[in-house]
matplotlib code that plots the C-alpha trace (Angstrom):
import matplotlib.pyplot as plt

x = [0.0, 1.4, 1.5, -0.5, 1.1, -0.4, 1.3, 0.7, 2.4, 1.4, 3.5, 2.5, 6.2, 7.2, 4.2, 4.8, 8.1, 7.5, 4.8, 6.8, 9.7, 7.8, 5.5, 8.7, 9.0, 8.2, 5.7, 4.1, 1.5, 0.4, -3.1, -3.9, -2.2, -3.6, -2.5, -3.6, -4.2, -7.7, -7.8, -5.7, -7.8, -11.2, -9.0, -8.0, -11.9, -11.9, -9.2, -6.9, -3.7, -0.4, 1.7, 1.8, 4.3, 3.6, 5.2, 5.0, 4.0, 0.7, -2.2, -5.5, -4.2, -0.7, 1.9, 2.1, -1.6, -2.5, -0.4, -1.4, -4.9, -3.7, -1.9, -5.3, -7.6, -5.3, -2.8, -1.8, -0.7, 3.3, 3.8, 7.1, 7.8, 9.9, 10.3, 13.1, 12.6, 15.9, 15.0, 16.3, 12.6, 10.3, 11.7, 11.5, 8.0, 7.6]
y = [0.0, 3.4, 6.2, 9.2, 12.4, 15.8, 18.6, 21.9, 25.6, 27.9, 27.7, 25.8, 24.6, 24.1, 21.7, 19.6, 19.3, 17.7, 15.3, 14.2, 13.1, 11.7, 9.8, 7.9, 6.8, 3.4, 3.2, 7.0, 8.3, 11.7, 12.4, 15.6, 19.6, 22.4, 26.1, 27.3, 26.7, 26.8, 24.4, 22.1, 22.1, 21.4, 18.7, 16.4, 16.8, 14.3, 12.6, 10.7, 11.4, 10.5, 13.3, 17.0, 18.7, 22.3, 25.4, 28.6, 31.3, 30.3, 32.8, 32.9, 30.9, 30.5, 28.0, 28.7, 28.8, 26.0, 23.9, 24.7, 23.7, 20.7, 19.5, 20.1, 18.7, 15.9, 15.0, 11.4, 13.0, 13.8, 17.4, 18.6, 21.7, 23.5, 27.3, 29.9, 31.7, 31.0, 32.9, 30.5, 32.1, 30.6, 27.8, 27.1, 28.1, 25.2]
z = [0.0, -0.9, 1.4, 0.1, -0.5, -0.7, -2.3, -1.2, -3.1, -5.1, -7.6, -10.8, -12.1, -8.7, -8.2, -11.4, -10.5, -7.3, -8.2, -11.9, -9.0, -6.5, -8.7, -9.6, -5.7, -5.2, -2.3, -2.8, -4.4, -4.8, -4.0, -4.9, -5.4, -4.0, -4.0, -0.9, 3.4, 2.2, -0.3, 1.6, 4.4, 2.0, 0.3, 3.7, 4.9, 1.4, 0.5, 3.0, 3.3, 5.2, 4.7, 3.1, 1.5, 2.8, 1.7, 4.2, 1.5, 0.2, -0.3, 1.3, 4.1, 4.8, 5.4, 9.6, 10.0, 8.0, 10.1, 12.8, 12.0, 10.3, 13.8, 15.6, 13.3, 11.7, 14.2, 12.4, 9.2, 8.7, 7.3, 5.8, 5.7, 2.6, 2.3, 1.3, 4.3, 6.9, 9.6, 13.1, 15.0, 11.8, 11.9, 15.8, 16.0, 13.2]

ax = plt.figure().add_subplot(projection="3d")
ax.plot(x, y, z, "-o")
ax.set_aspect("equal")
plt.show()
């Protein structure tokens, strides 16, 4: 059984990227692509799901606050967390 994947940015390319390369991992299977907290949200109230791949700049809802709903409301599923912001207090409060 495969563990599913969501993938969560806002950027098109970026998103294509991601799911052309882990779609050739053995034992993963990407679910579903969303561009926002919001959608993401809507999305795991449908679709199962054992782990996200969540960037922090999303609009609508961002990366911090989406996890931190996520955490609350969907406690067994695995986030990981990519973003180009390297500031030592983001990432601590993540």
């Amino acid at each position: 059984m495969a563990l599913r994947l969501i993938i969560a940015d806002d950027h098109p390319l970026l998103v294509e990227g991601l799911q052309r390369v882990l779609e050739e991992i053995s034992g993963l299977q990407v679910v579903a692509s969303v561009a926002n907290g919001k959608q993401l949200l809507a999305t795991l109230r449908q679709t199962k799901a054992e782990i996200i791949l969540l960037d922090l700049q999303m609009p609508r809802l961002d990366g911090i606050d989406t996890l931190r709903i996520v955490k609350k409301e969907f406690p067994q599923i695995k986030v990981i967390v990519f973003t180009n912001y390297g500031q030592p207090s983001l990432i601590k409060e993540i």
